[in-house]
C-alpha positions in Angstrom: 26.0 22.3 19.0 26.6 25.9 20.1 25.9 26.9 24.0 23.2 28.9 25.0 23.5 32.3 25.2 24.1 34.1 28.6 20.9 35.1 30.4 20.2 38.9 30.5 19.0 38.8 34.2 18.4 42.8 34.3 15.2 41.7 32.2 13.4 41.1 35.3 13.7 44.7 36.3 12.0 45.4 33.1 9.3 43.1 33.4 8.7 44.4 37.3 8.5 48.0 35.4 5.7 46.6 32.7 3.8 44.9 35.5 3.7 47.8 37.5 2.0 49.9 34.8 -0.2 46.8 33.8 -1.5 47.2 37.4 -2.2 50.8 37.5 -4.0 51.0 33.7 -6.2 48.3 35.3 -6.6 49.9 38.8 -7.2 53.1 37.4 -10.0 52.5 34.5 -12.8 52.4 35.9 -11.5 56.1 37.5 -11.4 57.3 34.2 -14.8 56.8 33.7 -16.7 57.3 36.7 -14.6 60.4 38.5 -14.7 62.6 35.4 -15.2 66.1 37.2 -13.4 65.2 40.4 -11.0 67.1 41.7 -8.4 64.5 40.5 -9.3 63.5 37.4 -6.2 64.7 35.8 -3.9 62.1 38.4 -6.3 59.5 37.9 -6.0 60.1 33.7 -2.5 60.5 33.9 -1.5 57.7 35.4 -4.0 55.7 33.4 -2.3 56.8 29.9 1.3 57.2 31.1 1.1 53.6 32.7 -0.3 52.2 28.9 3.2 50.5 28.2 2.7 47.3 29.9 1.7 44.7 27.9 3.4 46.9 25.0 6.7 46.4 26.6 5.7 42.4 27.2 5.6 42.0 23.5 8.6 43.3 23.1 10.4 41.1 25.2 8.7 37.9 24.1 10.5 38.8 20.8 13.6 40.4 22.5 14.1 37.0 24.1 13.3 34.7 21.6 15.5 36.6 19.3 18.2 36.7 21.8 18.4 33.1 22.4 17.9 32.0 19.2 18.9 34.2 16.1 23.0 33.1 16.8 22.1 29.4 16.9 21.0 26.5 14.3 17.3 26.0 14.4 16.7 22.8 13.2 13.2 20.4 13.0 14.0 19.4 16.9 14.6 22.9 18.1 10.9 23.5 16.3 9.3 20.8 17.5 11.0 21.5 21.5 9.9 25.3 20.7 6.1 24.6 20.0 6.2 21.7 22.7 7.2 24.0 25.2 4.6 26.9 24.2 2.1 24.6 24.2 2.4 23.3 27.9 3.6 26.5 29.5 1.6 29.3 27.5 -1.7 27.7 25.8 -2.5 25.5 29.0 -2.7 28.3 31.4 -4.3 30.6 28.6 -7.0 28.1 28.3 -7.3 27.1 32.1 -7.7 30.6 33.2 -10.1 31.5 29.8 -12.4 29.0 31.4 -12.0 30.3 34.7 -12.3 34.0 33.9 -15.2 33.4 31.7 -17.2 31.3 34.2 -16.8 34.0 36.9 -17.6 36.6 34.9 -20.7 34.9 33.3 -22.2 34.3 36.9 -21.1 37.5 38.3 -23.0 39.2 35.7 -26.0 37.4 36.5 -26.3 34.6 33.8 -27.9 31.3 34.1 -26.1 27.9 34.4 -27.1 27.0 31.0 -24.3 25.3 29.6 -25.3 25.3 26.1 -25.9 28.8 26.0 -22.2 29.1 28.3 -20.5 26.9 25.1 -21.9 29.2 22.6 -20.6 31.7 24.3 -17.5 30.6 25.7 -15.5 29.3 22.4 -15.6 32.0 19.8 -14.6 34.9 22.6 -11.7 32.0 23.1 -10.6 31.8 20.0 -10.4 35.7 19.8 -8.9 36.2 23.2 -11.7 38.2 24.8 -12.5 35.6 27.2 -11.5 38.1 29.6 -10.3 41.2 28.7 -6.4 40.7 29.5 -6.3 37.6 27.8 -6.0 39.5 24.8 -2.3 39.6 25.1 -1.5 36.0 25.6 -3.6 35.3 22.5 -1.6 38.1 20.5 1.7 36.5 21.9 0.3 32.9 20.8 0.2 34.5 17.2 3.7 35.8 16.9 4.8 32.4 18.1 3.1 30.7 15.1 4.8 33.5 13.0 8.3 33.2 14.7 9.9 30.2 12.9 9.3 32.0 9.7 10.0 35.3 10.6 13.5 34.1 12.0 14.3 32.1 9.3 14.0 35.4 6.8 15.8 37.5 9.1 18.9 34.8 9.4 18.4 34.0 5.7 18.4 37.8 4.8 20.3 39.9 7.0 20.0 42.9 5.1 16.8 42.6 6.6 17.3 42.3 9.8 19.2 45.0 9.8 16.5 47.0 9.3 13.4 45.1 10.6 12.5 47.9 12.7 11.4 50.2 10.3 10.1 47.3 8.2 7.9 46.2 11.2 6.8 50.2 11.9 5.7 50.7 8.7 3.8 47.2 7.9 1.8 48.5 11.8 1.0 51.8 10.2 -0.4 49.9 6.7 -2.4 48.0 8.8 -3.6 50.7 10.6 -4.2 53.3 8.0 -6.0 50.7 6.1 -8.3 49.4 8.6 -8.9 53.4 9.5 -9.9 53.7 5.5 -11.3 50.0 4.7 -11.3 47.3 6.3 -12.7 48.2 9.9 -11.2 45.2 11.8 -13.5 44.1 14.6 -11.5 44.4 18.0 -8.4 45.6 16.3 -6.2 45.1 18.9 -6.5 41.3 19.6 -4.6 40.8 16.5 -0.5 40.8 15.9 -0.6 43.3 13.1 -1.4 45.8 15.9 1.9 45.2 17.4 3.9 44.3 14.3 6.6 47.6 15.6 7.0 46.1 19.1 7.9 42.6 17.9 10.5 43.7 15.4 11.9 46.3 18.1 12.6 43.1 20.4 13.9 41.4 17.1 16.4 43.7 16.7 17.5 44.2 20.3 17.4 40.5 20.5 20.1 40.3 17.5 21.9 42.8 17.8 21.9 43.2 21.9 25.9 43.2 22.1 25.5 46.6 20.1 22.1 47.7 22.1 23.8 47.3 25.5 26.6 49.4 24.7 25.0 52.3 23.2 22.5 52.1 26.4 25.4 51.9 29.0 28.3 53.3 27.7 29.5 57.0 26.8 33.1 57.0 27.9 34.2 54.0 25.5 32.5 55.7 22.7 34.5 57.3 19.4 32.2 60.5 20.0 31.1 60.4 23.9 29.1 63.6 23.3 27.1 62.3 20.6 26.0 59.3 22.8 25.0 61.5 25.7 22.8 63.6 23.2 21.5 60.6 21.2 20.2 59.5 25.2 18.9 62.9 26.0 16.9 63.0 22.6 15.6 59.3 23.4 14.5 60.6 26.7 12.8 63.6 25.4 11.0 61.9 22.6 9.5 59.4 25.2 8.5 62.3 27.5 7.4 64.5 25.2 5.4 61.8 23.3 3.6 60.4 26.7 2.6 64.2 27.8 0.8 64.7 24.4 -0.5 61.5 24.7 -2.3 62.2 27.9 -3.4 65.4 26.7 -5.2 64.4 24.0 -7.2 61.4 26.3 -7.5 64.1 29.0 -9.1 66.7 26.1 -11.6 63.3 24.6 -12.3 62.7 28.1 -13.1 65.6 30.2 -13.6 67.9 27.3 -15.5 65.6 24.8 -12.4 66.9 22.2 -12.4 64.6 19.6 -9.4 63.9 17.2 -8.6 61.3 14.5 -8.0 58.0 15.5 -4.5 57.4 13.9 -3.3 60.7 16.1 -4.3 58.9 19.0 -2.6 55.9 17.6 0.7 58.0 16.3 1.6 59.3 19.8 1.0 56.2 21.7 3.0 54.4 19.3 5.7 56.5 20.1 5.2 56.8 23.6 5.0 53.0 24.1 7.8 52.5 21.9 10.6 54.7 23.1 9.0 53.6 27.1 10.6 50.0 25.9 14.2 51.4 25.0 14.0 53.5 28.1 12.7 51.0 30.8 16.0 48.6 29.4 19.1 51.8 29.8 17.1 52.1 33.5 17.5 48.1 34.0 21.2 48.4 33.0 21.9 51.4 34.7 20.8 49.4 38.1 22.7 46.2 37.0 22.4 43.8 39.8 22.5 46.2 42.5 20.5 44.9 45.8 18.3 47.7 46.6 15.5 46.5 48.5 12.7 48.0 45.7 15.0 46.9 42.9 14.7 43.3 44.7 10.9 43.9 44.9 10.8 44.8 41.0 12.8 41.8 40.1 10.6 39.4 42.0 7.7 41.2 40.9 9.2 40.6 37.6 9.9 36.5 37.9 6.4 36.1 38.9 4.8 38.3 36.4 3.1 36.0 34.2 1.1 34.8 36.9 0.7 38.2 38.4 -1.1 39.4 35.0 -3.1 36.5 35.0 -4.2 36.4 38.8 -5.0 40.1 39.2 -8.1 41.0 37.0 -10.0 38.7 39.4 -8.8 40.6 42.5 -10.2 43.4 40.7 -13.0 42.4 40.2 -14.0 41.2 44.0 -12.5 44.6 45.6 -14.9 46.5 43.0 -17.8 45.4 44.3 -17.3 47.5 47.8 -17.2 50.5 47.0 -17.0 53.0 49.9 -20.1 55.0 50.0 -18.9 58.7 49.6 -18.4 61.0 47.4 -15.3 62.5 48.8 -12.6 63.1 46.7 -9.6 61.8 49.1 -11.6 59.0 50.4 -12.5 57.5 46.7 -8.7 58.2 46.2 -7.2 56.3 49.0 -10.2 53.7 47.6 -8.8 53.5 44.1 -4.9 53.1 45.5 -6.2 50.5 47.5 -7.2 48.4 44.6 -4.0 48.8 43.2 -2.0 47.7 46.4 -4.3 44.8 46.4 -4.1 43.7 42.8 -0.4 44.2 43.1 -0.1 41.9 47.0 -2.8 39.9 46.7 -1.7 38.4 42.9 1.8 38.1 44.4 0.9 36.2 47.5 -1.4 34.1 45.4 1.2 33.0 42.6 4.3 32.8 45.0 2.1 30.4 47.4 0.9 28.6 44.6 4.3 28.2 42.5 5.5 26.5 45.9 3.1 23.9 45.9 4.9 21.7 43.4 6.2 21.1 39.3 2.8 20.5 38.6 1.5 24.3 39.0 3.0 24.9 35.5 0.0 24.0 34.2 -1.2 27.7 36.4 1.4 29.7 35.6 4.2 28.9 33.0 7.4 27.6 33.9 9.1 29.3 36.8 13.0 28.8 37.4 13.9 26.1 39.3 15.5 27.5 42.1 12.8 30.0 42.6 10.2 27.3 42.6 12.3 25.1 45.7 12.3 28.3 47.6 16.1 29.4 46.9 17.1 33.1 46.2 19.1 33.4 43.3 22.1 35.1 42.8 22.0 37.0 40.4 18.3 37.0 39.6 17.2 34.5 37.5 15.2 35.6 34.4 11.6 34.5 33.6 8.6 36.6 32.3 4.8 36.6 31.2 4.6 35.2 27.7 7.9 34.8 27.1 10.3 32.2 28.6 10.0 28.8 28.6 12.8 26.1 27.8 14.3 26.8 24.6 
């Protein structure tokens, strides 16, 4: 039986980089809404918009990774059944333990009864949509494209033709879906579904097939038949992404502040773009860094091991440090308020799932599975991979 593949470990720097701009969309939305006409409404927007890559990025290495590991290696009925076993404990348990948590909260702190009939009714069609909460969308997107991964890799190893070009292929079945939910079909909450995110997946397809090839056009200009053309093909990468994330702002500051309304798909078009090219560029940063020990790369990689829980933990800090709001209406004070939530959602989720990860084997049931040496306390060298939605034992 052929070895597993060597772990990619600068993935954690990645992750840390997705997490971080998880946090700050969520820390900064309700400034979006309720500071229009302060003096820093454009900060508050911008880092709102520009942060939108997050669980973007996520999706794409759930796929990257699964791709990675298993594209260059028989899949067999035991590797399926081990691959849904190991989704089901590590992924759908914690989706549904903190569904039921997030949902409860949220039903009291909104005032409702304890009427657990009424709570039932409630409670099961929001969790079989995802919208028990509203960042359990994601796991329940990621729960979809494992369903659709046996199949999807058994055309792509079948068919490699295909693969070759699965990026395009997934691009343009996003863009039918889009276009014909825009002119028909009017999907109800759009976005909980995988055909939303049908480019991101077949991004981290490719990457995950094809990484060899990836890595060195990402890291290399010196080896390269045409150096020049490499540094260019980086500097247009780089510009596309920057270029696409400023109009992208633009256009939510202009619907925001300005009531400037354009079509939807335009909105759609440039943070397609944005997210997609944020992906290729967060992974040439990771490799660039390597395994260098900088203390705030060390912080993004741990950040990055213990992200899953992080995204699950912080929506509740949130929620407590919103309800004291500092009575004021100055402009630097409700700022240093609204960084504040960010530092907490950021150290508080940490703490919480670091703490709680030591506690035993059993908090997988929490949180996923965490690497072994991470979970006894040991630093590893070099970093151990893990992620949010992504790796469990193959």
């Amino acid at each position: 039986m052929e070895e597993k593949r060597a772990k990619i470990t600068e993935i954690d720097l990645v992750r840390g980089f997705a997490m971080m701009g998880v946090l700050m969309v969520h820390a900064t939305s309700f400034a979006t809404v309720q500071m229009r006409g302060d003096d820093f409404f454009g900060l508050y927007n911008f880092l709102n918009i520009f942060s939108k890559v997050g669980t973007t990025t996520f999706i794409f290495l759930s796929s990257f990774v699964l791709f990675y590991n298993y594209y260059h290696r028989p899949f067999r009925g035991r590797d399926l059944a081990r691959f849904f076993k190991n989704r089901l404990m590590y992924i759908l348990v914690p989706y549904l333990l903190f569904s039921v948590l997030f949902f409860t909260v949220a039903w009291y702190h909104r005032g409702g009864e304890s009427d657990l009939p009424a709570m039932l009714d409630s409670f099961w069609p929001k969790l079989a949509t995802g919208k028990s909460y509203t960042h359990l969308y994601f796991i329940f997107i990621n729960i979809q494209f494992y369903i659709l991964f046996p199949l999807v890799l058994m055309l792509l190893k079948r068919f490699r033709s295909f693969a070759a070009v699965c990026v395009l292929v997934g691009i343009v079945l996003q863009w039918l879906f889009y276009i014909g939910n825009d002119a028909w079909w009017d999907v109800t909450n759009r976005n909980s579904w995988s055909l939303s995110f049908l480019s991101y997946y077949f991004l981290g397809a490719w990457f995950g097939i094809y990484y060899e090839r990836v890595k060195a056009w990402l890291t290399s200009a010196k080896q390269a038949a045409s150096p020049a053309r490499r540094r260019l093909g980086w500097f247009a990468l780089w510009v596309v992404w920057l270029g696409a994330a400023l109009i992208h702002i633009g256009l939510r500051y202009n619907q925001r502040l300005l009531g400037m309304e354009y079509h939807p798909l335009l909105y759609d078009a440039f943070w397609n773009v944005h997210t997609l090219t944020t992906a290729v560029v967060m992974l040439q940063v990771a490799l660039h860094f390597g395994n260098k020990r900088a203390w705030w790369l060390n912080g993004f990689r741990r950040l990055g091991v213990y992200s899953f829980g992080v995204y699950l933990v912080h929506p509740l800090v949130l929620l407590v440090y919103r309800d004291y709001p500092p009575q004021t209406e100055n402009s630097w004070l409700l700022l240093a308020w609204y960084a504040g939530g960010f530092v907490s959602a950021l150290v508080v989720s940490y703490i919480v799932v670091y703490s709680i990860s030591r506690l035993g084997s059993w908090t997988w049931i929490f949180f996923g599975k965490l690497p072994g040496s991470l979970r006894r306390g040991r630093t590893p060298s070099p970093p151990v991979p893990s992620q949010p939605v992504t790796k469990v034992s193959s």
